[in-house]
mmCIF file of the N, C-alpha and C atoms, coordinates in Angstrom:
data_MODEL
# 
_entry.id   MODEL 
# 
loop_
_atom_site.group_PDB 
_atom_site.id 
_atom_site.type_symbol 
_atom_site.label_atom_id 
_atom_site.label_alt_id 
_atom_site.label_comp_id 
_atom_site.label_asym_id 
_atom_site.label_entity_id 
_atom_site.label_seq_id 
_atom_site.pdbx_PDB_ins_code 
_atom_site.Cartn_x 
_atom_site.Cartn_y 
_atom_site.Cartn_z 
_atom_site.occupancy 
_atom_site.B_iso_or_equiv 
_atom_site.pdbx_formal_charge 
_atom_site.auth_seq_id 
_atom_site.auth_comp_id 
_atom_site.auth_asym_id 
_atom_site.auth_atom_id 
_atom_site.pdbx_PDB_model_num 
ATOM 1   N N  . UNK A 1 1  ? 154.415 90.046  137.289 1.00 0.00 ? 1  UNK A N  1 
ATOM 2   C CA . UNK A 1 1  ? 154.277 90.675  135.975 1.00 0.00 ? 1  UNK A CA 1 
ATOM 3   C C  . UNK A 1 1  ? 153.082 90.052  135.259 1.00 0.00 ? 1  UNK A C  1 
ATOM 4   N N  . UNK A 1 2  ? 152.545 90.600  134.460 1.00 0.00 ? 2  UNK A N  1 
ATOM 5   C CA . UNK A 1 2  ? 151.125 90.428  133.994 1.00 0.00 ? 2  UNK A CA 1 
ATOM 6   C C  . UNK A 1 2  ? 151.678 89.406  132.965 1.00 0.00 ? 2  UNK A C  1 
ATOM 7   N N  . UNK A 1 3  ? 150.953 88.517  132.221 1.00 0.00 ? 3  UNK A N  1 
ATOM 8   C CA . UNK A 1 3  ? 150.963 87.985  130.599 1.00 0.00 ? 3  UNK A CA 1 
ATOM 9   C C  . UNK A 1 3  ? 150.747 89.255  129.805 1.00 0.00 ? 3  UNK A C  1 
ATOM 10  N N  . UNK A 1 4  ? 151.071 89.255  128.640 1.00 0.00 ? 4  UNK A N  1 
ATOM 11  C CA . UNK A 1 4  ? 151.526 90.147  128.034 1.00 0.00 ? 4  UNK A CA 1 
ATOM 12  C C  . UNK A 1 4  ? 150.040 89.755  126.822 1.00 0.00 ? 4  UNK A C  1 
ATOM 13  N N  . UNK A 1 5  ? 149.547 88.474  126.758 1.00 0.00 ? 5  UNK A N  1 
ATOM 14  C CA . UNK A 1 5  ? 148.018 88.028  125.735 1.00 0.00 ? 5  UNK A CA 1 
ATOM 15  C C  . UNK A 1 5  ? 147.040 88.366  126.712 1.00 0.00 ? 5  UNK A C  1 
ATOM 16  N N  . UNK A 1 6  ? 147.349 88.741  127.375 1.00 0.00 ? 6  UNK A N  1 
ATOM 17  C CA . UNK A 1 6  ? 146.213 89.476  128.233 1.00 0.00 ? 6  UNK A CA 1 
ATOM 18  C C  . UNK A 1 6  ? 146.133 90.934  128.112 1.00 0.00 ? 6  UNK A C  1 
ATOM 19  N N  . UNK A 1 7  ? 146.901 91.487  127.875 1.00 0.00 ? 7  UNK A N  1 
ATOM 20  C CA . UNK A 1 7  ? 146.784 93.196  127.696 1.00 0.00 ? 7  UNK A CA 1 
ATOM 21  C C  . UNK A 1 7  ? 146.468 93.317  126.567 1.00 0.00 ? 7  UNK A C  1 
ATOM 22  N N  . UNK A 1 8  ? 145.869 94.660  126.560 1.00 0.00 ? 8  UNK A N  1 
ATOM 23  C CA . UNK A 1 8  ? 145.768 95.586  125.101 1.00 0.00 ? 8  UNK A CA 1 
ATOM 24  C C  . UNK A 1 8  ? 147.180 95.951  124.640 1.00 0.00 ? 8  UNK A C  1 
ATOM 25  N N  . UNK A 1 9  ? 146.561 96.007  123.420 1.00 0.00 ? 9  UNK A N  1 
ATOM 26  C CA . UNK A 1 9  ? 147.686 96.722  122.437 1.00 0.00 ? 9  UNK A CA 1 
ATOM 27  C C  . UNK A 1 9  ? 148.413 97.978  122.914 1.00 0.00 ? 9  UNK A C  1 
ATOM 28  N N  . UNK A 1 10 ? 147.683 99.019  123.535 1.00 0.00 ? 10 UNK A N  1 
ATOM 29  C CA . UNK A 1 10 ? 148.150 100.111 124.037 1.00 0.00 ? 10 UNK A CA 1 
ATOM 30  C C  . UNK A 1 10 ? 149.256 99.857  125.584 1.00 0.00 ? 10 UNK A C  1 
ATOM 31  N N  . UNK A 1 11 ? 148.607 99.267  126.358 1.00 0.00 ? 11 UNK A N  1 
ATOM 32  C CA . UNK A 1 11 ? 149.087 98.711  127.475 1.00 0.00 ? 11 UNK A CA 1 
ATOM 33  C C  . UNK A 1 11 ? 150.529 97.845  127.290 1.00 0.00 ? 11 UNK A C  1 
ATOM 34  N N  . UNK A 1 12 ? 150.197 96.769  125.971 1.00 0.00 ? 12 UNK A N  1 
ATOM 35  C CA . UNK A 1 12 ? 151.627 96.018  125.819 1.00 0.00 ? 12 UNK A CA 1 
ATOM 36  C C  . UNK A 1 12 ? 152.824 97.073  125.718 1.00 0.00 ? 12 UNK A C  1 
ATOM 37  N N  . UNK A 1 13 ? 152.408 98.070  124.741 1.00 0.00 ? 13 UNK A N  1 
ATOM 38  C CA . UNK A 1 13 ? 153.436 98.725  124.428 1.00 0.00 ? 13 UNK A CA 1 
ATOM 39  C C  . UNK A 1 13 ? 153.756 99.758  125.175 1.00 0.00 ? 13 UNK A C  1 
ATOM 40  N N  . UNK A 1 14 ? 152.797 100.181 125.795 1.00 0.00 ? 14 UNK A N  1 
ATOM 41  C CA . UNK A 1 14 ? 153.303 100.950 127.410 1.00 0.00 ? 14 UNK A CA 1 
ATOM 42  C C  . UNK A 1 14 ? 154.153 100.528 128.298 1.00 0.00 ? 14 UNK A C  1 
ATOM 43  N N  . UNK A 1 15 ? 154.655 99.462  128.435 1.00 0.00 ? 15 UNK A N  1 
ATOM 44  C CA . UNK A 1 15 ? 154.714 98.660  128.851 1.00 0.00 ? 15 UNK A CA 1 
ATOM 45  C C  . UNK A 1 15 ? 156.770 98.960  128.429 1.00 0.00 ? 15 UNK A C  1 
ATOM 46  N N  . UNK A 1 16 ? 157.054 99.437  127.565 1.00 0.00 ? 16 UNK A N  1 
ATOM 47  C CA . UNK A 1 16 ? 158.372 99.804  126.757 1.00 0.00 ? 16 UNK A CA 1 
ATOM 48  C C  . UNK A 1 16 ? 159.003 101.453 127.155 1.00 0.00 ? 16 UNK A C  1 
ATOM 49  N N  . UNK A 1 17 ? 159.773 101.761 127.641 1.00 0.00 ? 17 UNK A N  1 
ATOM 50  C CA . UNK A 1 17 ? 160.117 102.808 128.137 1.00 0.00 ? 17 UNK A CA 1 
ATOM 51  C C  . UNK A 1 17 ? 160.312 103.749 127.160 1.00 0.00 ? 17 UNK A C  1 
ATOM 52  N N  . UNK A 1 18 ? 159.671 104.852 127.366 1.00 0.00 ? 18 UNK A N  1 
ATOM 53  C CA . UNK A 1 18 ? 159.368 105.656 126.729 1.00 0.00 ? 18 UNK A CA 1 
ATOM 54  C C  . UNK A 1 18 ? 157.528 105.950 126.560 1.00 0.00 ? 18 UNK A C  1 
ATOM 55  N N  . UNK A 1 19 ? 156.968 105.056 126.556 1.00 0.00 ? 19 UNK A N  1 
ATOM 56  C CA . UNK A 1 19 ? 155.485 105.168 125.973 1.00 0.00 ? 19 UNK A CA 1 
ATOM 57  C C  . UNK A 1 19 ? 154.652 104.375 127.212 1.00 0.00 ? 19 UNK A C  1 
ATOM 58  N N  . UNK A 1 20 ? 154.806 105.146 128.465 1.00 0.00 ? 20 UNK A N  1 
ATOM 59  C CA . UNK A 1 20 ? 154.445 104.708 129.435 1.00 0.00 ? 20 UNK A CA 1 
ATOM 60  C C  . UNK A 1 20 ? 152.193 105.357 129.578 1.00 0.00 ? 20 UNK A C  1 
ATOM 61  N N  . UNK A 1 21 ? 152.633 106.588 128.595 1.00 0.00 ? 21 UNK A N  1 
ATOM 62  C CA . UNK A 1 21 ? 151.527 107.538 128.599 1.00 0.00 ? 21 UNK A CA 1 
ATOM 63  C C  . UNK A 1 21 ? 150.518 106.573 127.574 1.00 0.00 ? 21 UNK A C  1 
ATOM 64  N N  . UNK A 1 22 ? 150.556 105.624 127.154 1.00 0.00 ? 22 UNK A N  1 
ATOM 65  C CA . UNK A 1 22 ? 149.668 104.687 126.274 1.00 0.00 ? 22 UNK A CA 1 
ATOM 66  C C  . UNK A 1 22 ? 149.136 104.224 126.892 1.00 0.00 ? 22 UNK A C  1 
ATOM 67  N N  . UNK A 1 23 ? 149.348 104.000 128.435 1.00 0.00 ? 23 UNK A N  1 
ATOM 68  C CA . UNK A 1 23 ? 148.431 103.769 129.094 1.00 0.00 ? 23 UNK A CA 1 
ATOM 69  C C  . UNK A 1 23 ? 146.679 103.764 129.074 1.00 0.00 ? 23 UNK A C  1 
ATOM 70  N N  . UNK A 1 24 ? 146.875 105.189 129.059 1.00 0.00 ? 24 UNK A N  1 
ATOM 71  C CA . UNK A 1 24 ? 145.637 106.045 129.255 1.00 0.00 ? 24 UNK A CA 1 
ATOM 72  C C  . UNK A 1 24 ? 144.639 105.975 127.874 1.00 0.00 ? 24 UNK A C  1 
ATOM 73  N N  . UNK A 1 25 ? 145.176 105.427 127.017 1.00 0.00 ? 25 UNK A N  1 
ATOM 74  C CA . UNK A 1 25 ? 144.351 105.591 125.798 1.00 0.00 ? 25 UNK A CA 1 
ATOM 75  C C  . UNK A 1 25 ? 143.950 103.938 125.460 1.00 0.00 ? 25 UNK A C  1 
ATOM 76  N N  . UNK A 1 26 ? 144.149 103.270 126.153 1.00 0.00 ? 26 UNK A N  1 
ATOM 77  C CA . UNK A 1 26 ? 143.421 101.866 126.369 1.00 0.00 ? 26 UNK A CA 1 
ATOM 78  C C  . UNK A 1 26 ? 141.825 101.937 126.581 1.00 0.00 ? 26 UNK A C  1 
ATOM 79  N N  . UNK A 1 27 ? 141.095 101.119 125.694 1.00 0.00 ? 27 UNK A N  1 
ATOM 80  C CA . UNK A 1 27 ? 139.968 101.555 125.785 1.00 0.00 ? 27 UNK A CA 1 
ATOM 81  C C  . UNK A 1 27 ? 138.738 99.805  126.153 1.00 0.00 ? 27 UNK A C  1 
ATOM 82  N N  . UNK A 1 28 ? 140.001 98.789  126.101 1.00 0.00 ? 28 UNK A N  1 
ATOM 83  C CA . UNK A 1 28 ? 139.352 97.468  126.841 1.00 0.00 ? 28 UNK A CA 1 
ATOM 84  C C  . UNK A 1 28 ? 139.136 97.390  127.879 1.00 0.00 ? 28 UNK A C  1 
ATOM 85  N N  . UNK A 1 29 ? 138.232 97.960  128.457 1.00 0.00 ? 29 UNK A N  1 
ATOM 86  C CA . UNK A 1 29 ? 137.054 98.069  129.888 1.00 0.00 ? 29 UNK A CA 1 
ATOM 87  C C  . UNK A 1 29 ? 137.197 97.102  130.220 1.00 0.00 ? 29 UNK A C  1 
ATOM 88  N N  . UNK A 1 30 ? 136.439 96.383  129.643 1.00 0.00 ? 30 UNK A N  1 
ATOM 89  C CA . UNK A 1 30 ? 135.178 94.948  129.553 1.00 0.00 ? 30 UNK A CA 1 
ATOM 90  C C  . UNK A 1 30 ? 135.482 94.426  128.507 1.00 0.00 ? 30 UNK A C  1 
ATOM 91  N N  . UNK A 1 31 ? 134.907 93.290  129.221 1.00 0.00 ? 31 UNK A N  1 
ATOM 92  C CA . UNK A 1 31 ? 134.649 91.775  128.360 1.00 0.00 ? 31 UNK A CA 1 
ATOM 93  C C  . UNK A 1 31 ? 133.821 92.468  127.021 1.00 0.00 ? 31 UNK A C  1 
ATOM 94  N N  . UNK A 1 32 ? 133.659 91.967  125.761 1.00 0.00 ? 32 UNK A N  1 
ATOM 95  C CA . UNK A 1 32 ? 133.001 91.823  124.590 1.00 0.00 ? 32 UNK A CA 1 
ATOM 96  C C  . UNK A 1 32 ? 132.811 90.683  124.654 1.00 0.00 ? 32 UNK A C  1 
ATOM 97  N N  . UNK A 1 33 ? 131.174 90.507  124.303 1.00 0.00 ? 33 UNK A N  1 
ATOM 98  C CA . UNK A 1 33 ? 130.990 88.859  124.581 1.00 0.00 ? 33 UNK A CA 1 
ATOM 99  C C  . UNK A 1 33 ? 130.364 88.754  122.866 1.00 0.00 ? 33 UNK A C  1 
ATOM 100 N N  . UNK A 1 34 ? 130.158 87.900  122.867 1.00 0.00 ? 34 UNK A N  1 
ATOM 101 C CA . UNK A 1 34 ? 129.743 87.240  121.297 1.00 0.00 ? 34 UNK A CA 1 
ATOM 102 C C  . UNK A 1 34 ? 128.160 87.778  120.906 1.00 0.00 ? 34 UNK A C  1 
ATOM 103 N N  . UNK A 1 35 ? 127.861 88.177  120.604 1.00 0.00 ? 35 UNK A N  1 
ATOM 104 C CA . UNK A 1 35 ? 126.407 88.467  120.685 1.00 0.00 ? 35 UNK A CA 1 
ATOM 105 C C  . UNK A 1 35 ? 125.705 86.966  120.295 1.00 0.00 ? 35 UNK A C  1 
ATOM 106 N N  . UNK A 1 36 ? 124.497 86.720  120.903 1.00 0.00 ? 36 UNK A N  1 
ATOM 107 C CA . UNK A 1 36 ? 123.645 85.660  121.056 1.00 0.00 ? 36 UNK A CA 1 
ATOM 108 C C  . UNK A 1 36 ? 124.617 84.340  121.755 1.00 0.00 ? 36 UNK A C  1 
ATOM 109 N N  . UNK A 1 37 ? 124.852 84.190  122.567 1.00 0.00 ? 37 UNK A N  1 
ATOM 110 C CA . UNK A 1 37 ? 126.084 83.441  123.099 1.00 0.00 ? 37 UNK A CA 1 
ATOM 111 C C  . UNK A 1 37 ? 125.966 83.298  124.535 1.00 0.00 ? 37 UNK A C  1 
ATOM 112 N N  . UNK A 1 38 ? 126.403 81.840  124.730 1.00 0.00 ? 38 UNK A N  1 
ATOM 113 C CA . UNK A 1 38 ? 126.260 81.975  126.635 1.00 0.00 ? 38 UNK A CA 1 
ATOM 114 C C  . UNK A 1 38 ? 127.551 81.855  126.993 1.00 0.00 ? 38 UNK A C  1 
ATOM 115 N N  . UNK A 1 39 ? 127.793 83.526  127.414 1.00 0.00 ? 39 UNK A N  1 
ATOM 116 C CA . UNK A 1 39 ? 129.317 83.831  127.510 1.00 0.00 ? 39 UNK A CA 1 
ATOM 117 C C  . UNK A 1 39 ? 130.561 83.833  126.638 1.00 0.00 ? 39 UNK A C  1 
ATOM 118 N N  . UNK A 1 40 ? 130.437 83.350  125.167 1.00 0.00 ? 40 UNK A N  1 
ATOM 119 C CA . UNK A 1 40 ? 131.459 83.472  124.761 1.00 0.00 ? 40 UNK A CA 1 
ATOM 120 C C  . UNK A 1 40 ? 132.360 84.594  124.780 1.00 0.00 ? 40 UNK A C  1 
ATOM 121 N N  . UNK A 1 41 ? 133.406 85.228  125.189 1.00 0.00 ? 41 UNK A N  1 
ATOM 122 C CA . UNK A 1 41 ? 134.495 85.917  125.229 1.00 0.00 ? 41 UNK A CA 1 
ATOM 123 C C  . UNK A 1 41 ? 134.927 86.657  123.745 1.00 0.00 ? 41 UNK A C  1 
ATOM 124 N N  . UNK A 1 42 ? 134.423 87.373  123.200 1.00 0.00 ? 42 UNK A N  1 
ATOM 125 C CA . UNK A 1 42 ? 134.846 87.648  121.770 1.00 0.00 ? 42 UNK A CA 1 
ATOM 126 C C  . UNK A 1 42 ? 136.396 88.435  122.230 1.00 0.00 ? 42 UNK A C  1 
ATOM 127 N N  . UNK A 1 43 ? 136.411 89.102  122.658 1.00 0.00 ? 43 UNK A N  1 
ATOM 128 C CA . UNK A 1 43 ? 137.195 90.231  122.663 1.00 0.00 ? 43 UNK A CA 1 
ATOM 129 C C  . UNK A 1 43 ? 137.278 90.626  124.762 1.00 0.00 ? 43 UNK A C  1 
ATOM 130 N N  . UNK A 1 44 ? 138.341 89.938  125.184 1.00 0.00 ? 44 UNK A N  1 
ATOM 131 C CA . UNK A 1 44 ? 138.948 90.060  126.933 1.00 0.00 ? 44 UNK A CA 1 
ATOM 132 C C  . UNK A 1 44 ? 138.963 91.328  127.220 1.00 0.00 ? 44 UNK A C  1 
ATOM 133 N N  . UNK A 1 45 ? 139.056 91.888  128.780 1.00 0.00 ? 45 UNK A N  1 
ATOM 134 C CA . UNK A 1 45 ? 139.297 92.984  128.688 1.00 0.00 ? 45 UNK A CA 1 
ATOM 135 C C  . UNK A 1 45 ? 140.755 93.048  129.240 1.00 0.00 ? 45 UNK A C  1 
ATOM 136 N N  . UNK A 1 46 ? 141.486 94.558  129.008 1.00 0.00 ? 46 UNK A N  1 
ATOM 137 C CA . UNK A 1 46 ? 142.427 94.529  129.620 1.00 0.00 ? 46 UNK A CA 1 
ATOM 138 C C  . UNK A 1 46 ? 142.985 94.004  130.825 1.00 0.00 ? 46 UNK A C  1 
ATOM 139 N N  . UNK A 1 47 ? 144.226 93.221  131.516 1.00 0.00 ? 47 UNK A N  1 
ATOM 140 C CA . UNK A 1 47 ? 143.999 93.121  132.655 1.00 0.00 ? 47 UNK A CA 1 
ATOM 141 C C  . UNK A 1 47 ? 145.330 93.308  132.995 1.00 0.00 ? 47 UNK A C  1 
ATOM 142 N N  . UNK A 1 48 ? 145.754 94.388  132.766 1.00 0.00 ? 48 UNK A N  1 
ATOM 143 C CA . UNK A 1 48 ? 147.025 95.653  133.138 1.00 0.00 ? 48 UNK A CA 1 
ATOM 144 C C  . UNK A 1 48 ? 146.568 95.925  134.847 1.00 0.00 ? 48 UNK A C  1 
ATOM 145 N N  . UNK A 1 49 ? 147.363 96.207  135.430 1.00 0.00 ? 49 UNK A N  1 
ATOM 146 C CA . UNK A 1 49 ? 147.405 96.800  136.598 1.00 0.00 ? 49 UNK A CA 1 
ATOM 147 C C  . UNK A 1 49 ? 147.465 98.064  136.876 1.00 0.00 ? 49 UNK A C  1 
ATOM 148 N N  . UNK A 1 50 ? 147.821 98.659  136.270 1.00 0.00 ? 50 UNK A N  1 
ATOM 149 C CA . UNK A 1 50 ? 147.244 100.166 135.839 1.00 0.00 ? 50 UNK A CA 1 
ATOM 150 C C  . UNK A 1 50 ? 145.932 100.694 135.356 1.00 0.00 ? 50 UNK A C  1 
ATOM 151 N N  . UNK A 1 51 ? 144.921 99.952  135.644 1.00 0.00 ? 51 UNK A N  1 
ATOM 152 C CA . UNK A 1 51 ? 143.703 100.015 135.444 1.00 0.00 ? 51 UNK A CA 1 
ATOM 153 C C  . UNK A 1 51 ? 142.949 100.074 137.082 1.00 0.00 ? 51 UNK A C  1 
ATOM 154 N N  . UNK A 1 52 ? 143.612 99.338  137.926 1.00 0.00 ? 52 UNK A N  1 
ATOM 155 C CA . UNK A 1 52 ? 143.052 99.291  139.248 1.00 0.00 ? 52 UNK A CA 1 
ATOM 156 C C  . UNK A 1 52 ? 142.188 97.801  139.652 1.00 0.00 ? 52 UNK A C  1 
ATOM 157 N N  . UNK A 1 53 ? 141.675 97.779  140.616 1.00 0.00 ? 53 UNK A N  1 
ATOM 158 C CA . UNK A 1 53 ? 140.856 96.832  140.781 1.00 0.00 ? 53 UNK A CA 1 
ATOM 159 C C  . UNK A 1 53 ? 138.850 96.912  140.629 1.00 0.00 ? 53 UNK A C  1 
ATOM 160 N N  . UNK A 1 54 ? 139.189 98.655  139.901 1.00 0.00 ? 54 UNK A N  1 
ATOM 161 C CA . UNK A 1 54 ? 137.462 98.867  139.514 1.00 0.00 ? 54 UNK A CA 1 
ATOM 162 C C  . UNK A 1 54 ? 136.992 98.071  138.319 1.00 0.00 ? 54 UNK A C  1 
ATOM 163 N N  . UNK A 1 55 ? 137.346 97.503  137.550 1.00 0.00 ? 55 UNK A N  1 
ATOM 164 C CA . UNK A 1 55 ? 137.332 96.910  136.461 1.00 0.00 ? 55 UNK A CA 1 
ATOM 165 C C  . UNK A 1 55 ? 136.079 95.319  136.615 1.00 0.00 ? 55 UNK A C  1 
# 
């Protein structure tokens, strides 16, 4: 089972039976990195399993 501070908002709550279709409206691709920054992480991306391994 995934961590649950790792998913999106849409995904956590997909995640609850009934609202399995929230899936699809997850829109954390990708990393958001900090602008001017070496690598900082502003914003993770999803890492639901329902996304696949194209990510």
């Amino acid at each position: 089972m995934t961590d649950t501070g790792t998913l999106s908002a849409e995904c956590a709550v997909a995640r609850t039976p009934g609202y399995k279709d929230l899936h699809g409206q997850c829109r954390q691709t990708r990393d958001i990195h900090l602008p001017h920054s070496s690598g900082v992480v502003l914003m993770p991306r999803c890492r639901c399993t329902c996304h696949g391994s194209t990510r």
